[in-house]
N, CA, C and O atoms as a GROMACS GRO file, in nm:
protein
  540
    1UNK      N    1   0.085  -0.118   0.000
    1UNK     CA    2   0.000   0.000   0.000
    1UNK      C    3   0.090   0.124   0.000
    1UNK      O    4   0.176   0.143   0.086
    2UNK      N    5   0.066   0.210  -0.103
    2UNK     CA    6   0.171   0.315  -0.111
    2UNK      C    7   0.141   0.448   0.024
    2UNK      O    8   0.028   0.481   0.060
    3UNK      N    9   0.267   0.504   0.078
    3UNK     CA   10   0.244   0.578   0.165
    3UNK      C   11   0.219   0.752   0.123
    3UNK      O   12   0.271   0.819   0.034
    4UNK      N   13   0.159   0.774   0.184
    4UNK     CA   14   0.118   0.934   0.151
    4UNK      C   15   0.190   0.989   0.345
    4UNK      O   16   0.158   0.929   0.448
    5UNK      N   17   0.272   1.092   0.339
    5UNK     CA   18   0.344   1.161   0.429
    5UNK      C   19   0.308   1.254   0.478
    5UNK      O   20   0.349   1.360   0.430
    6UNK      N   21   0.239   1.259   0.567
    6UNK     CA   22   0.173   1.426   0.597
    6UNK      C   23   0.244   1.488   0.772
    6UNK      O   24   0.319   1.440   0.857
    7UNK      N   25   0.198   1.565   0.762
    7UNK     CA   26   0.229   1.658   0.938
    7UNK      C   27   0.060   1.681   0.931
    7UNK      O   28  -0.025   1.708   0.845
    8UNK      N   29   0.066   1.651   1.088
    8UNK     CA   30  -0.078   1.693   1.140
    8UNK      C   31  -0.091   1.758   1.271
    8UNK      O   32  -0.014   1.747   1.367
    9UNK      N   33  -0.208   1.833   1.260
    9UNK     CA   34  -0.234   1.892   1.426
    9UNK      C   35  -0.343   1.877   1.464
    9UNK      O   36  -0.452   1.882   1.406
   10UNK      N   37  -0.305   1.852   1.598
   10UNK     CA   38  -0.442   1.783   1.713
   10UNK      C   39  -0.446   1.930   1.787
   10UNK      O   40  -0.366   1.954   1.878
   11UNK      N   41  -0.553   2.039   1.738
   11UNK     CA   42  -0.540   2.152   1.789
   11UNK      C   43  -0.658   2.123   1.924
   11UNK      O   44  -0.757   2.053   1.906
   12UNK      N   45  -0.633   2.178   2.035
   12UNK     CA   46  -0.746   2.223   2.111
   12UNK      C   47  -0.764   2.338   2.184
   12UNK      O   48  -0.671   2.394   2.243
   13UNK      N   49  -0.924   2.391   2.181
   13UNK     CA   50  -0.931   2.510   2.257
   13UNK      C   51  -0.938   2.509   2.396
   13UNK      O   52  -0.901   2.409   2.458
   14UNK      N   53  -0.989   2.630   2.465
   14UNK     CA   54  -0.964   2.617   2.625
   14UNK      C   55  -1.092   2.554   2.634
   14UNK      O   56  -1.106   2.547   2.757
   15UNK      N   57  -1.188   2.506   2.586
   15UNK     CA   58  -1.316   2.455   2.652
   15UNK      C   59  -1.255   2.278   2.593
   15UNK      O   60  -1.334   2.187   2.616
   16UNK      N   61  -1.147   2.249   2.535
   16UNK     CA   62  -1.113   2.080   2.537
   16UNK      C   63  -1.184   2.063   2.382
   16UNK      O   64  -1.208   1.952   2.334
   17UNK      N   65  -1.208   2.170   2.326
   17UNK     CA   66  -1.331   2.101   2.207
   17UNK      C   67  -1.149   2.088   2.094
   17UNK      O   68  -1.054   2.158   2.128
   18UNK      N   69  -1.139   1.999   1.982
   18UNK     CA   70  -1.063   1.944   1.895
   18UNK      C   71  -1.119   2.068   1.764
   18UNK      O   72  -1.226   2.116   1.725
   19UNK      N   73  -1.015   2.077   1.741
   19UNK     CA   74  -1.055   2.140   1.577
   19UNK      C   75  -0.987   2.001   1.461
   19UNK      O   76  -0.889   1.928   1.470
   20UNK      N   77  -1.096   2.015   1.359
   20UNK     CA   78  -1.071   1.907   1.252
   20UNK      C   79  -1.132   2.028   1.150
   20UNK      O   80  -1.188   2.136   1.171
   21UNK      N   81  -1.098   1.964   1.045
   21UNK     CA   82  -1.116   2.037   0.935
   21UNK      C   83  -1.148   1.960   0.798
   21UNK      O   84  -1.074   1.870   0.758
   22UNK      N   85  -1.256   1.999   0.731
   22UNK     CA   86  -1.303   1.908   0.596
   22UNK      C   87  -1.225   2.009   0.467
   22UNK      O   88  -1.220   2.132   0.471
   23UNK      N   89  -1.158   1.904   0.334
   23UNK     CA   90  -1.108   2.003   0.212
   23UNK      C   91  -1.217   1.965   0.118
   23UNK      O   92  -1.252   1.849   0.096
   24UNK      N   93  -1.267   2.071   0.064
   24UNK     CA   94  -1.330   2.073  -0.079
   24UNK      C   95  -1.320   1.953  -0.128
   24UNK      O   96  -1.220   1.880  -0.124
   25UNK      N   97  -1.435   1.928  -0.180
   25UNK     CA   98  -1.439   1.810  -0.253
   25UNK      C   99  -1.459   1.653  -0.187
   25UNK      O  100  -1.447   1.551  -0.254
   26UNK      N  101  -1.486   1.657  -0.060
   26UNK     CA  102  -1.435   1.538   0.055
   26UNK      C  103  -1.548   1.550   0.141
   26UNK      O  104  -1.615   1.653   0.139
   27UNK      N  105  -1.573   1.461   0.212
   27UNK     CA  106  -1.693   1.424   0.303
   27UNK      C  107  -1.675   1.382   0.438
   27UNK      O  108  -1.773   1.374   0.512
   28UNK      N  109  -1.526   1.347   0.489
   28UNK     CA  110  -1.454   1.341   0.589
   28UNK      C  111  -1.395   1.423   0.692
   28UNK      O  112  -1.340   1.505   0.617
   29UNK      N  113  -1.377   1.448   0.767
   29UNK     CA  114  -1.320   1.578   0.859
   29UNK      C  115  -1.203   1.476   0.882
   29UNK      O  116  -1.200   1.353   0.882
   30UNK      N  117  -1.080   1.602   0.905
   30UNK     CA  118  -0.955   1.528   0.967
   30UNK      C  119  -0.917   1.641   1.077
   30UNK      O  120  -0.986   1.720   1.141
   31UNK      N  121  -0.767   1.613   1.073
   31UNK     CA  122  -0.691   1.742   1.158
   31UNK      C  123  -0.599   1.821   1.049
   31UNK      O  124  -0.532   1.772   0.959
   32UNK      N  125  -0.615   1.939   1.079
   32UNK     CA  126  -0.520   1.979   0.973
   32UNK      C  127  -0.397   1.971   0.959
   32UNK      O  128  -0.317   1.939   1.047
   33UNK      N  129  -0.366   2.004   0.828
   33UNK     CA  130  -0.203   1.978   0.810
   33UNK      C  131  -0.197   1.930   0.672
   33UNK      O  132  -0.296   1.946   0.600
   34UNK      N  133  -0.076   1.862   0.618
   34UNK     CA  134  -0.047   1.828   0.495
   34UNK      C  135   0.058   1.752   0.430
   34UNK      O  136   0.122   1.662   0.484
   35UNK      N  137   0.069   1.790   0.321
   35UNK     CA  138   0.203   1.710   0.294
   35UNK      C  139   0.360   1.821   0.255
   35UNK      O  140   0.366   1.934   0.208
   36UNK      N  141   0.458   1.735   0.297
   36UNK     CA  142   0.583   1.832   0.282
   36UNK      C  143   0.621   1.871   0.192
   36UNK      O  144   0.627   1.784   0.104
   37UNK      N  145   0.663   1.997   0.152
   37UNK     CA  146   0.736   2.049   0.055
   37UNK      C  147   0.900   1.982   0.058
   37UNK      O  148   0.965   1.945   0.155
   38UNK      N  149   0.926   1.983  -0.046
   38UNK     CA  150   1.094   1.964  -0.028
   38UNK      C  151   1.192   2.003   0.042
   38UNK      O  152   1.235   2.111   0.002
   39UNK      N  153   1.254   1.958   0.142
   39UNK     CA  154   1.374   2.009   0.231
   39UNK      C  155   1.269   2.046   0.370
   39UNK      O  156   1.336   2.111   0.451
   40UNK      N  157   1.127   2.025   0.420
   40UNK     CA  158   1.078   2.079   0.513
   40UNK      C  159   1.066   2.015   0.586
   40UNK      O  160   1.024   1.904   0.553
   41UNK      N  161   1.095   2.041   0.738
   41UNK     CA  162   1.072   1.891   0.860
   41UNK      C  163   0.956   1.896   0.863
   41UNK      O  164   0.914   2.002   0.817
   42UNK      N  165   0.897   1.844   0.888
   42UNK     CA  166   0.734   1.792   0.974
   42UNK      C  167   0.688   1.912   1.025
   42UNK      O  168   0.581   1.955   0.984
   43UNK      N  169   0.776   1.996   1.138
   43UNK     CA  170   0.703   2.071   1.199
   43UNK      C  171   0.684   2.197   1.086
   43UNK      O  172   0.579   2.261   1.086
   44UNK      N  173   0.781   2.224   1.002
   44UNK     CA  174   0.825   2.340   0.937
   44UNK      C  175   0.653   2.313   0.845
   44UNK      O  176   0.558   2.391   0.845
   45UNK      N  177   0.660   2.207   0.789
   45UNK     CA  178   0.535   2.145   0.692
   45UNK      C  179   0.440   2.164   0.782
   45UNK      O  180   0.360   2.229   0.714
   46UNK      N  181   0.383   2.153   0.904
   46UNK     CA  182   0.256   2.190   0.961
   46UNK      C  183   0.279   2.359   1.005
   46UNK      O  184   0.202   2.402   1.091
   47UNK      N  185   0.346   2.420   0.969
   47UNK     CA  186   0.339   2.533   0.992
   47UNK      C  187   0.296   2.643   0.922
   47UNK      O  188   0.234   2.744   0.956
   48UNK      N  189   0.360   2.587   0.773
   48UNK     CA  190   0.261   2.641   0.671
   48UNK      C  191   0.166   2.582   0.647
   48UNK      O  192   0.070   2.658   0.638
   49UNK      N  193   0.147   2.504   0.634
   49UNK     CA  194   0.051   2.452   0.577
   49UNK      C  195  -0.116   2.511   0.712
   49UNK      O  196  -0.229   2.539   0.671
   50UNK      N  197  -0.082   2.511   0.829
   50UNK     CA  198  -0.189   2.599   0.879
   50UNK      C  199  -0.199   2.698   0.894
   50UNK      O  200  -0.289   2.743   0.966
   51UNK      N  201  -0.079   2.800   0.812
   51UNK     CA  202  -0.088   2.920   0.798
   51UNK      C  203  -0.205   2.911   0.668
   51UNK      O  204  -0.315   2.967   0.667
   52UNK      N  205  -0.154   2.835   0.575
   52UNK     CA  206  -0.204   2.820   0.443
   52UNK      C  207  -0.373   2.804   0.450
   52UNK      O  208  -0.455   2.865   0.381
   53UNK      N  209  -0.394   2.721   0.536
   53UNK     CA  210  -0.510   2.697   0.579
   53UNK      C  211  -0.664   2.732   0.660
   53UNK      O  212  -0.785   2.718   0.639
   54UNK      N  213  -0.571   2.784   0.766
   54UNK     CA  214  -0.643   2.840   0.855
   54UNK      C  215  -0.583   2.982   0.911
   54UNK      O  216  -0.608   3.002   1.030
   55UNK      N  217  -0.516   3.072   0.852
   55UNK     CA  218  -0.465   3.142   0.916
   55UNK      C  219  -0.358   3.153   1.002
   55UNK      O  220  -0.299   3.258   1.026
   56UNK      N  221  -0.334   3.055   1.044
   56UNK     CA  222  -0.234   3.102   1.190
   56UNK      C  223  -0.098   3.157   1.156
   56UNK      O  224  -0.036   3.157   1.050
   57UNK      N  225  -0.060   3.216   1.311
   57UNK     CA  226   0.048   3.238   1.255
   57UNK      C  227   0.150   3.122   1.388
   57UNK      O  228   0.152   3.155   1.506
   58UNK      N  229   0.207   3.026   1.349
   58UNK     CA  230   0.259   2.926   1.484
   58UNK      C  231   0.398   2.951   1.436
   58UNK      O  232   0.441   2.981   1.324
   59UNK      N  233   0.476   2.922   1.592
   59UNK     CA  234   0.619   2.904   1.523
   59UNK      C  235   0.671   2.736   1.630
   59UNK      O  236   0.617   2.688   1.729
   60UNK      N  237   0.789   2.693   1.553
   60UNK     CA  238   0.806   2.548   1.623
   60UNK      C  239   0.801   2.534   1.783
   60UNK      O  240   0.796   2.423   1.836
   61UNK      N  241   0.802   2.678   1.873
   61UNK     CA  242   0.775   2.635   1.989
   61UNK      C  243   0.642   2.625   2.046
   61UNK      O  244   0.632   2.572   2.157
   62UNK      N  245   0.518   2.676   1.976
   62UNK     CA  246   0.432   2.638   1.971
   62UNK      C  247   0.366   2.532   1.956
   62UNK      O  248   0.262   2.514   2.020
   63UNK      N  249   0.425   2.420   1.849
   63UNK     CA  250   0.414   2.256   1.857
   63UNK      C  251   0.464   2.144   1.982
   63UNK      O  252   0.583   2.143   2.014
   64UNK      N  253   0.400   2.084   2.026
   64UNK     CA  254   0.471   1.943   2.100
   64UNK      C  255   0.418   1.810   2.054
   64UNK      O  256   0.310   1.752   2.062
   65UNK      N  257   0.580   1.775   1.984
   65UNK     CA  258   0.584   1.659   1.897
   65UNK      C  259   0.448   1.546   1.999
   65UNK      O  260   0.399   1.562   2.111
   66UNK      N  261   0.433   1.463   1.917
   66UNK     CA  262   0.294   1.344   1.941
   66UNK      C  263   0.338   1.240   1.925
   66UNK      O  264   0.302   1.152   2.003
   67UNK      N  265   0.447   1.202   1.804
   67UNK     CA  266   0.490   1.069   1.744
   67UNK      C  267   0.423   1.055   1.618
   67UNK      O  268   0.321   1.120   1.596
   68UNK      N  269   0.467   0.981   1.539
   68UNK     CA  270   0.406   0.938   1.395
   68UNK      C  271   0.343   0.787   1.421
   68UNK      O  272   0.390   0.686   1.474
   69UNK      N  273   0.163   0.830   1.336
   69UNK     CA  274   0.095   0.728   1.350
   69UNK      C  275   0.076   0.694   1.182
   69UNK      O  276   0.112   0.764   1.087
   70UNK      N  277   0.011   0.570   1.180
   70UNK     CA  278   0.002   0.517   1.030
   70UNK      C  279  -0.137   0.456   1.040
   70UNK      O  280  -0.166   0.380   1.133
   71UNK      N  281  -0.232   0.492   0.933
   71UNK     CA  282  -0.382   0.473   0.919
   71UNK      C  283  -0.422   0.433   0.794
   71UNK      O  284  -0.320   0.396   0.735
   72UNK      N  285  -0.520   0.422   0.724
   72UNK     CA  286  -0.555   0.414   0.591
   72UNK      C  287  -0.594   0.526   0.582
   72UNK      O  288  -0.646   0.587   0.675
   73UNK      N  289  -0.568   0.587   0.426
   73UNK     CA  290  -0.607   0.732   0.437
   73UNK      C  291  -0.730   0.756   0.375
   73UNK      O  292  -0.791   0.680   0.300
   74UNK      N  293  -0.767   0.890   0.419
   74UNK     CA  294  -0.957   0.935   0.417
   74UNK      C  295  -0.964   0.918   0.271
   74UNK      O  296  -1.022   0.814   0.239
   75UNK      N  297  -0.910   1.009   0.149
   75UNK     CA  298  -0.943   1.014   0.034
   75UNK      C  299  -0.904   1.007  -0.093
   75UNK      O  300  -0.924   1.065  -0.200
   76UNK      N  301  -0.809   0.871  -0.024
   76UNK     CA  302  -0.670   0.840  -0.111
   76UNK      C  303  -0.731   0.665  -0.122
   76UNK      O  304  -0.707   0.607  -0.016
   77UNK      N  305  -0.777   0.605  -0.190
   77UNK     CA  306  -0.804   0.503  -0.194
   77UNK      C  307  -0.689   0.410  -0.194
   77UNK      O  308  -0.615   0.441  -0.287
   78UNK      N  309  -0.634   0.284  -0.112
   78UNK     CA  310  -0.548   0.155  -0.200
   78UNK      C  311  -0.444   0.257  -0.124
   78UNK      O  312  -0.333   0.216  -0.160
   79UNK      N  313  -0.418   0.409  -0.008
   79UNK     CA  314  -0.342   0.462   0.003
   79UNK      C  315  -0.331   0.461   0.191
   79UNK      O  316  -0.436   0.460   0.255
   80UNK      N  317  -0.215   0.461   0.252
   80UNK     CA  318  -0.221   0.453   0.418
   80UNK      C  319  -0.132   0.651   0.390
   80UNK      O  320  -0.065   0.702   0.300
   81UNK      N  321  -0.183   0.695   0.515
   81UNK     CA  322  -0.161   0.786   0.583
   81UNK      C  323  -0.031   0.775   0.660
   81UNK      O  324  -0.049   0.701   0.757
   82UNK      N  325   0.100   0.825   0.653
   82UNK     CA  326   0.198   0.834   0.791
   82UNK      C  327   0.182   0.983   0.839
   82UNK      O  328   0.202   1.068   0.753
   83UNK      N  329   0.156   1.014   0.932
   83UNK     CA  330   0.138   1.146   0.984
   83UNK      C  331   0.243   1.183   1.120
   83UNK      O  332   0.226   1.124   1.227
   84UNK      N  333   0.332   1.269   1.105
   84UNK     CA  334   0.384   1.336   1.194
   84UNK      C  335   0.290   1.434   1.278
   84UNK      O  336   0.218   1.524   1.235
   85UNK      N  337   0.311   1.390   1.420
   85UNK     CA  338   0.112   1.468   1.495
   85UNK      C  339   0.194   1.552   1.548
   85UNK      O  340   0.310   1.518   1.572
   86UNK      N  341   0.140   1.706   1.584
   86UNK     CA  342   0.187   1.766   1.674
   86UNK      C  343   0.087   1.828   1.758
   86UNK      O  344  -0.017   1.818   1.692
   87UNK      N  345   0.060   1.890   1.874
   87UNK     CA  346  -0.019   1.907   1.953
   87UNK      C  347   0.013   2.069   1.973
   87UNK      O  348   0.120   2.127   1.985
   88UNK      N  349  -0.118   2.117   1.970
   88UNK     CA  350  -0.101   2.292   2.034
   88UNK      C  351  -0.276   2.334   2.043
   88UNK      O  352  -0.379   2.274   2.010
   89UNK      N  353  -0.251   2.450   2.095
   89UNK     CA  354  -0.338   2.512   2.139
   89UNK      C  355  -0.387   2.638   2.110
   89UNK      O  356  -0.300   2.726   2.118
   90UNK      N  357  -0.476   2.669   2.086
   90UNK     CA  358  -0.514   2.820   2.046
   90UNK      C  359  -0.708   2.853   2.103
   90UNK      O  360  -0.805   2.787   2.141
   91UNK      N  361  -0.672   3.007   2.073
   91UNK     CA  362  -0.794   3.091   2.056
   91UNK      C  363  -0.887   3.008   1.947
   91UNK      O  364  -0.820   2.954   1.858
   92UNK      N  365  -1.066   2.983   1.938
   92UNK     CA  366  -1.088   2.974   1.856
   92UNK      C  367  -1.111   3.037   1.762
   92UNK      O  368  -1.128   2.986   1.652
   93UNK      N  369  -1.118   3.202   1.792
   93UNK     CA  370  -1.111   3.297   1.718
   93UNK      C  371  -1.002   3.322   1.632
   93UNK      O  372  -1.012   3.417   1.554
   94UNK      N  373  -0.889   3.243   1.634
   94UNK     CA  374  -0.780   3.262   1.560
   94UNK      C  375  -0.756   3.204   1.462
   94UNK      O  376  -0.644   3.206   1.414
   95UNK      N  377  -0.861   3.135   1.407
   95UNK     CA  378  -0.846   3.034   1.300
   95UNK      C  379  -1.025   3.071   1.181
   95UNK      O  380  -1.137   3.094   1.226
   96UNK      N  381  -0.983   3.064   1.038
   96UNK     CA  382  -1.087   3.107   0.962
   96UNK      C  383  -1.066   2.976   0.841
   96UNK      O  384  -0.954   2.935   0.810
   97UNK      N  385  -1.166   2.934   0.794
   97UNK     CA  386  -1.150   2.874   0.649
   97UNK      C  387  -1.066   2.936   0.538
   97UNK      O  388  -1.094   3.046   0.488
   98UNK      N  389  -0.923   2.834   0.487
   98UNK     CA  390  -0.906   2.904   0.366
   98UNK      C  391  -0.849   2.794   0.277
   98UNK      O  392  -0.871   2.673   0.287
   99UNK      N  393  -0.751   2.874   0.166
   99UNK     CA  394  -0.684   2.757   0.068
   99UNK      C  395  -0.821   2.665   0.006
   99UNK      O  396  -0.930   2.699  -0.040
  100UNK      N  397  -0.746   2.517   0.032
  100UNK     CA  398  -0.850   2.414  -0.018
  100UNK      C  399  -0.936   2.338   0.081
  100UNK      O  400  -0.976   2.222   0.080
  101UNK      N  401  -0.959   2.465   0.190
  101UNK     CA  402  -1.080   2.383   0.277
  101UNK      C  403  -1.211   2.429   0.244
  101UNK      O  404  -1.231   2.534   0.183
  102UNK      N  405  -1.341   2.316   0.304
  102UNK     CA  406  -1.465   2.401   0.238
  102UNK      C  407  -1.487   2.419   0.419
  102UNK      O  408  -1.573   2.507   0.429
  103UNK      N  409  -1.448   2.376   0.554
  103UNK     CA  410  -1.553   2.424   0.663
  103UNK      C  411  -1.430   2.341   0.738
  103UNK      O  412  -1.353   2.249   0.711
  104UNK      N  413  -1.458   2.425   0.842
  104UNK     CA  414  -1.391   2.360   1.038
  104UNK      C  415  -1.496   2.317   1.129
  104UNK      O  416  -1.611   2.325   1.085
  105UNK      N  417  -1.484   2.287   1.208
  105UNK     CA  418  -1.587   2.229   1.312
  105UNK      C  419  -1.492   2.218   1.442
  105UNK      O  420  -1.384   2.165   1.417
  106UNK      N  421  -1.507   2.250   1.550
  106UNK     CA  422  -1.467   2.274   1.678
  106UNK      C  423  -1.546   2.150   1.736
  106UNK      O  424  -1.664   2.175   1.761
  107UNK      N  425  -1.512   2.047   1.757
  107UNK     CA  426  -1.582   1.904   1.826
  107UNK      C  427  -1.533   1.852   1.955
  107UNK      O  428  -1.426   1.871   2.014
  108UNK      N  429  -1.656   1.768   1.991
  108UNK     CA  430  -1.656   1.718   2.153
  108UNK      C  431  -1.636   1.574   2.140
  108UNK      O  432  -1.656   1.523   2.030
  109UNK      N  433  -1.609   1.522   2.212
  109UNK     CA  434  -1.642   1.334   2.212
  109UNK      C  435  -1.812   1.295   2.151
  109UNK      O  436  -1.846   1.192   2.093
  110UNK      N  437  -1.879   1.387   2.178
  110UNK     CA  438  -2.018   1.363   2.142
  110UNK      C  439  -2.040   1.343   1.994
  110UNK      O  440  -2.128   1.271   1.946
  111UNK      N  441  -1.951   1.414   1.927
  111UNK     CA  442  -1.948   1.450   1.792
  111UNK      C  443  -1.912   1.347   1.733
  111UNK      O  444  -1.961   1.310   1.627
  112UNK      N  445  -1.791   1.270   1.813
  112UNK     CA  446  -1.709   1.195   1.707
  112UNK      C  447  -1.881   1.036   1.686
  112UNK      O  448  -1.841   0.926   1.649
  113UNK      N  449  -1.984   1.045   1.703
  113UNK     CA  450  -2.055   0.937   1.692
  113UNK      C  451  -2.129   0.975   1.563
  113UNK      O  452  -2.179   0.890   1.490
  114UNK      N  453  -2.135   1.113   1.536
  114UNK     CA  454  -2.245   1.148   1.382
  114UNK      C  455  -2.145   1.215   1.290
  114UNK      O  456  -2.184   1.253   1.180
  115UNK      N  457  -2.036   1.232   1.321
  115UNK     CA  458  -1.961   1.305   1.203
  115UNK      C  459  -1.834   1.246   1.146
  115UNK      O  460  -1.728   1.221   1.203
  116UNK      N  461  -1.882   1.224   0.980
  116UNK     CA  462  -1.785   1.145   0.941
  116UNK      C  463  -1.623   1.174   0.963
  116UNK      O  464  -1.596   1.273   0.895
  117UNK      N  465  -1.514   1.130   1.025
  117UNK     CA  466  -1.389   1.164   1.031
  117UNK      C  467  -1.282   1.053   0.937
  117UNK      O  468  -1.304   0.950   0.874
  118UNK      N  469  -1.200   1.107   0.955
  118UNK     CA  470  -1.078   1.033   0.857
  118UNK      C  471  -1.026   0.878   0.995
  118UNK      O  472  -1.041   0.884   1.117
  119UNK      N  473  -0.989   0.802   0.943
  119UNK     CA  474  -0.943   0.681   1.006
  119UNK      C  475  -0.809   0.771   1.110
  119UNK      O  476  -0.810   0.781   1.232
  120UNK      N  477  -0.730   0.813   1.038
  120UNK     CA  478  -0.620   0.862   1.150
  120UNK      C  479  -0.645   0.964   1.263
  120UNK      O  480  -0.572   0.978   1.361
  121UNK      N  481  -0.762   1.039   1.236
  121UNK     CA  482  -0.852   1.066   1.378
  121UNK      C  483  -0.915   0.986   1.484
  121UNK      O  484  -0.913   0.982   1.607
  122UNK      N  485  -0.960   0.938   1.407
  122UNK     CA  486  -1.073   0.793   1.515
  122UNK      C  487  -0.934   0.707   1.550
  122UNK      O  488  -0.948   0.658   1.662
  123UNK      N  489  -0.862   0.688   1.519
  123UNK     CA  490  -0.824   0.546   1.558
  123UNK      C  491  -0.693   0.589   1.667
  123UNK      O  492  -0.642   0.526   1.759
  124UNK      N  493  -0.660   0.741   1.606
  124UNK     CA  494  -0.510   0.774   1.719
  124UNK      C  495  -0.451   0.911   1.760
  124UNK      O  496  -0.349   0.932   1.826
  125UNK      N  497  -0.557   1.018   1.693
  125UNK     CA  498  -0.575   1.129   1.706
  125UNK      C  499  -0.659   1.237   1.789
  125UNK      O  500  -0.626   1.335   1.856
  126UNK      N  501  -0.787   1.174   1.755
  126UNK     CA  502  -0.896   1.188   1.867
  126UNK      C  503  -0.860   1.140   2.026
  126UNK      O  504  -0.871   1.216   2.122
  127UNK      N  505  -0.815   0.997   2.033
  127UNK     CA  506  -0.773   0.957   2.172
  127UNK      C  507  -0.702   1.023   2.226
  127UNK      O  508  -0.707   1.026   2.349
  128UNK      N  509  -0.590   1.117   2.140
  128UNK     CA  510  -0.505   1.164   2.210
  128UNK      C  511  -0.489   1.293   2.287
  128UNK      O  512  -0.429   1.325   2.390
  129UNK      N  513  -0.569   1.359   2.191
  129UNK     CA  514  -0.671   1.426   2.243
  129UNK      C  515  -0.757   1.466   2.365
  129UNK      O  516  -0.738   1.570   2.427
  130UNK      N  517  -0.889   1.343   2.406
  130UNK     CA  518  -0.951   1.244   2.507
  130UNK      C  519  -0.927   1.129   2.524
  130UNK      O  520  -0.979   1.022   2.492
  131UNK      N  521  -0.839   1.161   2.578
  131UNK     CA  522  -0.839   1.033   2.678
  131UNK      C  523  -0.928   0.915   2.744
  131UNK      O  524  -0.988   0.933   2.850
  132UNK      N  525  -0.929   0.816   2.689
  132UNK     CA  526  -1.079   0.733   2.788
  132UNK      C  527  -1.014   0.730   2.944
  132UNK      O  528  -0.896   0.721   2.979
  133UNK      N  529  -1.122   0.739   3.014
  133UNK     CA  530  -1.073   0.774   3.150
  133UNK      C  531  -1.060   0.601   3.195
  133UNK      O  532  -1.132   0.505   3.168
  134UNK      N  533  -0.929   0.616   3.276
  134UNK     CA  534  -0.899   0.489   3.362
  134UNK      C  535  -1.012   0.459   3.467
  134UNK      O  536  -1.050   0.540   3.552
  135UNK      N  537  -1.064   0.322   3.448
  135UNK     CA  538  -1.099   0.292   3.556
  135UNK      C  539  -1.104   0.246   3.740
  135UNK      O  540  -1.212   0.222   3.795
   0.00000   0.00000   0.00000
């Protein structure tokens, strides 16, 4: 299965809600982020790419690395996902639709049961996120 390479972010606001984000043309919500340009680390690649996206303006101390997870990917058929995750935090006011997204959604655990998401959310993104609580 051929690999597709992306950087991703598990953003959350101060109320714990996850930002994911759907691109034009797609029916899936993920986390944002993308794939690397030439010569760009992971973090450098999620940096534009959510400038590109959503506005921001982040710099690498703003990220804390997550680890790289591997999924089947949302809209790449016959294709797996490797994603470099990074974790941060923001205003929700600081982020707007742009580039090749059509909408954001600010989500709860409640959400993840009616809204379609990408496999590398549900399966290792979202958790990391929320946590299932120890019993």
């Amino acid at each position: 299965m051929p690999d597709i390479h992306v950087s991703a972010a598990v953003i959350v606001d101060d109320a714990g809600r996850v930002l994911v984000v759907r691109k034009q043309g797609t029916t899936r919500f993920m986390q944002p982020g993308g794939k690397p340009e030439p010569g760009e680390s992971p973090a450098q690649t999620l940096i534009r790419e959510l400038h590109e996206e959503l506005g921001l303006q982040l710099d690498e101390a703003d990220l804390h690395p997550l680890g790289t997870f591997i999924s089947e990917a949302a809209n790449e058929p016959g294709h797996r996902v490797v994603a470099e995750a990074f974790a941060t935090t923001i205003d929700p006011e600081a982020v707007s639709v742009q580039a090749e997204l059509a909408e954001l959604r600010w989500i709860t655990p409640a959400d993840t049961a009616t809204l379609p998401l990408a496999p590398l959310s549900t399966e290792h993104l979202l958790p990391i996120a929320w946590p299932a609580p120890t019993p």
